[in-house]
C-alpha positions in Angstrom: 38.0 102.0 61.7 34.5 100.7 61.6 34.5 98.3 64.9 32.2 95.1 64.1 34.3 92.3 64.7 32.2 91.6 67.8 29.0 92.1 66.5 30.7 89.5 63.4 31.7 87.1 65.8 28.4 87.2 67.5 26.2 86.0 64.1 29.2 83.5 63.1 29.1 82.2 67.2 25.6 82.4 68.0 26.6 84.1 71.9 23.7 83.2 74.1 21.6 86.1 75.5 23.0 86.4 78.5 26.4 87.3 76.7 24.4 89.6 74.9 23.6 91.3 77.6 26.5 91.9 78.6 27.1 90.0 81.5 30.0 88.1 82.3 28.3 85.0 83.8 29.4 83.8 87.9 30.0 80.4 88.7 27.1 78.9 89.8 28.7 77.5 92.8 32.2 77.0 94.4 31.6 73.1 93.4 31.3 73.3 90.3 29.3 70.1 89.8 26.2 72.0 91.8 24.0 73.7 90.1 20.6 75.1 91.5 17.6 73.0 90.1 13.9 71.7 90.8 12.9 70.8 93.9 15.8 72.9 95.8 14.6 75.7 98.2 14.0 79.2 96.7 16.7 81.9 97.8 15.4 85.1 99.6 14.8 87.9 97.1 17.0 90.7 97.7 16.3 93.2 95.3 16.8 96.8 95.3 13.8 98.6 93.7 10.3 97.2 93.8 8.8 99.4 90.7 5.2 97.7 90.3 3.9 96.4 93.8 4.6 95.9 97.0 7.4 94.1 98.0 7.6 90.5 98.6 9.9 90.0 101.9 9.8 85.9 102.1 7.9 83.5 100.3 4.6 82.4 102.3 3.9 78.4 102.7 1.0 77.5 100.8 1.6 80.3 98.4 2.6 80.2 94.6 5.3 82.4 92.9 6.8 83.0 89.7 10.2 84.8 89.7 10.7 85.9 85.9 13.8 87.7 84.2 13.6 90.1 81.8 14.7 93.4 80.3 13.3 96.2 78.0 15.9 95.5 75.1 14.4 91.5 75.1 11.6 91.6 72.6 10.6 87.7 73.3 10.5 89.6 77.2 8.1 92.5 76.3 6.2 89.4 74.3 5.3 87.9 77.8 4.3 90.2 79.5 0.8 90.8 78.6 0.3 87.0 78.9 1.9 87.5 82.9 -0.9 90.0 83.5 -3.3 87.9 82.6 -2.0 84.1 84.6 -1.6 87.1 88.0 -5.4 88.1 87.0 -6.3 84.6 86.8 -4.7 82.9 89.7 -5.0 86.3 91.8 -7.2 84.5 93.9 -5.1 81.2 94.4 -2.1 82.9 96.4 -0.2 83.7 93.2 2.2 86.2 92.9 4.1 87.0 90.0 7.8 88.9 90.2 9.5 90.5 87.3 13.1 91.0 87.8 15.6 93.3 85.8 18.9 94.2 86.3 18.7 97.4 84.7 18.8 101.1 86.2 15.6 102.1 87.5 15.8 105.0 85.3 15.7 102.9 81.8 13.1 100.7 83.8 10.8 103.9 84.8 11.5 105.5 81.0 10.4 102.1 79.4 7.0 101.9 81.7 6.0 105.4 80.5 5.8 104.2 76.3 3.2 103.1 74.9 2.8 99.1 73.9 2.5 99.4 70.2 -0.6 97.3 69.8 -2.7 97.2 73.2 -2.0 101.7 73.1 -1.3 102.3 76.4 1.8 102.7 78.6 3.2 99.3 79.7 3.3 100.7 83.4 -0.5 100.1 82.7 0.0 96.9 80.5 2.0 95.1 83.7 -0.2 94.4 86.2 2.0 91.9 88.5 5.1 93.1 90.3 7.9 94.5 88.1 11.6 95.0 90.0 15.0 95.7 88.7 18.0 94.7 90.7 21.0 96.5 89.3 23.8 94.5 91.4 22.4 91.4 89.6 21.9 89.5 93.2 19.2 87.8 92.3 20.1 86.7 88.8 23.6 85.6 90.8 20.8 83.7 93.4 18.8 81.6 90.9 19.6 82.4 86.7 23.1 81.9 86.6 22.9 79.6 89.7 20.9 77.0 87.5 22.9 77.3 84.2 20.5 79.5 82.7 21.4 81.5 79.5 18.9 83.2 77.9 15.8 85.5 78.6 13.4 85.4 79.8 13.5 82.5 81.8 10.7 82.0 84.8 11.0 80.0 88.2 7.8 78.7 89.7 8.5 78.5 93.2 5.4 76.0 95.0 3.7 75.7 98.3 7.1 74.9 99.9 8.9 77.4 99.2 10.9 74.7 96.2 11.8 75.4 92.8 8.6 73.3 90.9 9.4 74.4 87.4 12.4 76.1 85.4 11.9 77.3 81.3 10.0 80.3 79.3 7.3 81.9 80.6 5.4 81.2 77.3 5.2 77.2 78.2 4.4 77.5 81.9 0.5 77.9 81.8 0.2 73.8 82.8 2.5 73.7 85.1 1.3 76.5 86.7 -2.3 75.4 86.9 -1.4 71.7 88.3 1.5 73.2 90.6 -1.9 75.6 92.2 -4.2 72.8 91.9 -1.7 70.2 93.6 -1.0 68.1 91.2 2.3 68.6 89.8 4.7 65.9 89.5 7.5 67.4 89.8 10.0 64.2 90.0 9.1 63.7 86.8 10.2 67.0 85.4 13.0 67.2 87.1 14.5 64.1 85.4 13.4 65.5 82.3 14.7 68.7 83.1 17.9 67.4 84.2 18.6 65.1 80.9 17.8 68.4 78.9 20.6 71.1 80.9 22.9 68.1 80.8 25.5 69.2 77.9 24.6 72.8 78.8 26.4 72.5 82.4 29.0 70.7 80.9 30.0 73.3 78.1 30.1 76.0 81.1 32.1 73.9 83.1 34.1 73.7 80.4 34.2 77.2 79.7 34.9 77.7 83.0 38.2 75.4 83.0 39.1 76.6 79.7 38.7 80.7 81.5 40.6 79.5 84.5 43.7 78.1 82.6 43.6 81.2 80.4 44.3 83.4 83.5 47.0 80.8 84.4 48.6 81.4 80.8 48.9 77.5 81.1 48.1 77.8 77.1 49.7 74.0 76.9 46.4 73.0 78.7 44.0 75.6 77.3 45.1 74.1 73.8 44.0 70.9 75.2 40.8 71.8 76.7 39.4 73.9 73.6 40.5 70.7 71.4 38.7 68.5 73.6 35.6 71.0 73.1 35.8 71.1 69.5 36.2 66.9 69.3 33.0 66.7 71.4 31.3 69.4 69.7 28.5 69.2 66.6 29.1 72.7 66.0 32.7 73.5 66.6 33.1 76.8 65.4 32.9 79.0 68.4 35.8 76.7 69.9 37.9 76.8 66.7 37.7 80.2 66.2 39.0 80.8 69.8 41.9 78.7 69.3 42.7 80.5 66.0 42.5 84.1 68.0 44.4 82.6 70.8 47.4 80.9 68.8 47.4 84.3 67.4 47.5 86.8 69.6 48.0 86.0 73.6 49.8 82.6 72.5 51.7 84.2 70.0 52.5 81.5 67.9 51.8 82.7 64.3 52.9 79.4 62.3 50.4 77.5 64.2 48.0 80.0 64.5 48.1 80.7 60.7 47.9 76.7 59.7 45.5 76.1 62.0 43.2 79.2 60.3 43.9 77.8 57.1 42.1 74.8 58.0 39.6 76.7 59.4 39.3 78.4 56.9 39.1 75.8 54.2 36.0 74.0 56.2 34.2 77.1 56.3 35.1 78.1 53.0 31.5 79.4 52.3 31.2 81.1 55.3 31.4 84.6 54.3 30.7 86.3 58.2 33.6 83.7 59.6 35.8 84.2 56.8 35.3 88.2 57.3 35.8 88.2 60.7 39.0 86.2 60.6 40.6 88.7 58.6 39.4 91.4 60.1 41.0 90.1 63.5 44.6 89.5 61.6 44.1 93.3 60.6 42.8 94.7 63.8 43.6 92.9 66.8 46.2 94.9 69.0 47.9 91.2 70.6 49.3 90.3 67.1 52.6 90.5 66.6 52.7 88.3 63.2 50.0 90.0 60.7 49.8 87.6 57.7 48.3 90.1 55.0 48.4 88.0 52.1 46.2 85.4 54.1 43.7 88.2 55.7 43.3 89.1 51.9 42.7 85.8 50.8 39.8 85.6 53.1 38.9 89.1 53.0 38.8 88.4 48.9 36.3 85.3 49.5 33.9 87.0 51.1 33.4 89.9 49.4 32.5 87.4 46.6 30.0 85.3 48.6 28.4 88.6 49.3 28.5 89.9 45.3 30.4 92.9 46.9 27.5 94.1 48.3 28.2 94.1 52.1 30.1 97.2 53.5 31.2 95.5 56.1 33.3 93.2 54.4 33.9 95.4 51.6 35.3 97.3 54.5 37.8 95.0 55.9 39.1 94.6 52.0 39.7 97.9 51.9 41.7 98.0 55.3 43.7 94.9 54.4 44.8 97.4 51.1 45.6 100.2 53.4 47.3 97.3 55.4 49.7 96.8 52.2 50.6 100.3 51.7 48.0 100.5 47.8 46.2 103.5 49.7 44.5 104.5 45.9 42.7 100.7 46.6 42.0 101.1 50.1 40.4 104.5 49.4 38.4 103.0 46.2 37.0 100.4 48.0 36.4 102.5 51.2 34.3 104.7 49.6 32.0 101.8 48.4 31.4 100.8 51.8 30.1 104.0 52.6 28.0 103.8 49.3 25.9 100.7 50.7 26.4 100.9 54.9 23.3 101.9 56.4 23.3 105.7 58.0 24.8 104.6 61.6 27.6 102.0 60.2 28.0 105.1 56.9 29.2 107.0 60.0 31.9 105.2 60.9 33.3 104.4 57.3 33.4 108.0 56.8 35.6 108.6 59.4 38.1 105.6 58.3 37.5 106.8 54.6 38.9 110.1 55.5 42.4 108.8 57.6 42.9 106.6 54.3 42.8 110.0 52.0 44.7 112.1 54.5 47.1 109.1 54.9 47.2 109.3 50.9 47.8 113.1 51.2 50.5 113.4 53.1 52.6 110.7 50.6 52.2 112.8 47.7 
């Protein structure tokens, strides 16, 4: 079968990038009320491959630094770094020094630096003209992204005179507080307060994610009920926390009459919703943990989207067809089956094929 219930759950969800790339984020500190922040003291950079440059073995007092994470995947990343070249070329003179960190292979590092950057036509080894690093064991992300509750790249650390955190945010929106941090006249009280009002409900949803993980591997599913219902009472967009406790009830909890009221709720609120809808029916079908697989309620859902989408999304039209095969009315399953692989693109056409053809040998060997 055609595997997308993550990539679903990822539009319905809206996963942060670091989820996206495919991290599974560290606490940022045994006290899980401390979270690294302006004004504390930069950690030592331990990374393993210094690609562009020279290698930065401690910070220098009286020197500036920006420690930036990126990768090659993150297009907002590539975006950057032209604009990095120029704030090193500008502020070369100033003590600045400007550090790229991945933590990808060196290889795919070296491979990307050899294309060509499609409008400046040249390879982006030539385009970066700061220090560029990758750090495969993820040290320094451990050290200072996840450390300060950070969740998406890229994400840049000015680190001042002092050898303290001035600044935290995109590298696009750093150009004036880079220039007064050099020119000594950075307030950085100020941002801090304002820094630390804005990361305020951020650290508390991963410290509740982080409760909510730790009673999971408990199996106290009394209190994990508890904590996601506290998350979706406090929540304005409760759907990532609902739609866990619908999986949950379902599958590790095993509690299908709950589980299945509860998603009829769920379901009901989101009843225009055509990715949730789909990718609640596709977890009834699909997910190995359930014991309990309501087909007449996957179908109901199944059913709605395909609507919402005029039957034109092969995805969906996808999970109809394995809710059918689901039923045992393989003739349906097939019919619909084949549509999918009518409208998927070439890549996801692939995959349907492969399902098309167990649902016609299934049908084969039943006469």
């Amino acid at each position: 079968m055609f595997q997308r219930t993550a990539i679903t759950s990822l539009l319905v969800l809206g996963l942060t990038t670091a989820a996206l790339h495919g991290q599974d984020q560290p606490q940022a500190e045994k006290d899980e009320e401390k979270f690294f922040t302006v004004g504390d003291k930069a950690p030592a950079l331990d990374i393993e491959h210094w690609v562009i440059g020279d290698k930065v073995a401690e910070f220098e007092e009286g020197k500036v630094y920006i420690v930036e994470f990126w990768a090659t995947w993150c297009p907002p990343c590539r975006a950057s770094m032209p604009h990095l070249t120029e704030l090193q070329q500008k502020y070369k003179d100033y003590g600045l020094t400007i550090i790229g960190v991945s933590d990808e292979s060196l290889d795919v590092i070296n491979e990307f630096l050899e294309k060509d950057h499609p409008q400046l036509n040249k390879p982006w080894r030539e385009v970066v003209q700061y220090r560029l690093t990758t750090d495969p064991d993820g040290s320094v992300y451990k050290d200072y992204f996840y450390a300060a509750g950070q969740q998406g790249i890229p994400t840049s650390f000015i680190v001042g005179k002092t050898g303290e955190i001035e600044w935290i945010g995109h590298p696009m929106s750093m150009d004036k507080p880079l220039e007064s941090v050099i020119n000594d006249t950075w307030d950085r009280e100020t941002f801090r307060a304002t820094w630390e009002q804005q990361q305020a409900p951020i650290r508390e949803q991963m410290r509740a994610q982080r409760a909510l993980r730790a009673a999971m591997e408990a199996e106290d599913w009394d209190r994990v009920l508890a904590l996601l219902d506290k998350q979706i009472e406090k929540s304005q967009n409760a759907l990532r926390p609902r739609m866990q406790k619908f999986e949950l009830l379902l599958s590790a909890m095993n509690r299908p009459d709950e589980g299945y009221a509860f998603g009829e709720e769920l379901a009901k609120d989101e009843w225009d919703n055509p990715m949730l809808l789909n990718a609640m029916a596709w977890f009834v079908v699909d997910e190995p943990g359930i014991e309990t697989r309501n087909l007449d309620f996957a179908m109901k859902l199944a059913k709605r989207a395909n609507e919402l989408t005029q039957e034109q999304d092969a995805s969906i039209i996808d999970t109809v067809a394995r809710v059918y095969f689901e039923k045992g009315d393989l003739k349906e399953a097939i019919r619909l089956q084949k549509k999918a692989v009518e409208l998927a693109p070439e890549q996801m056409a692939e995959y349907l094929k492969q399902t098309l053809k167990e649902y016609e040998e299934q049908a084969k060997q039943q006469g």
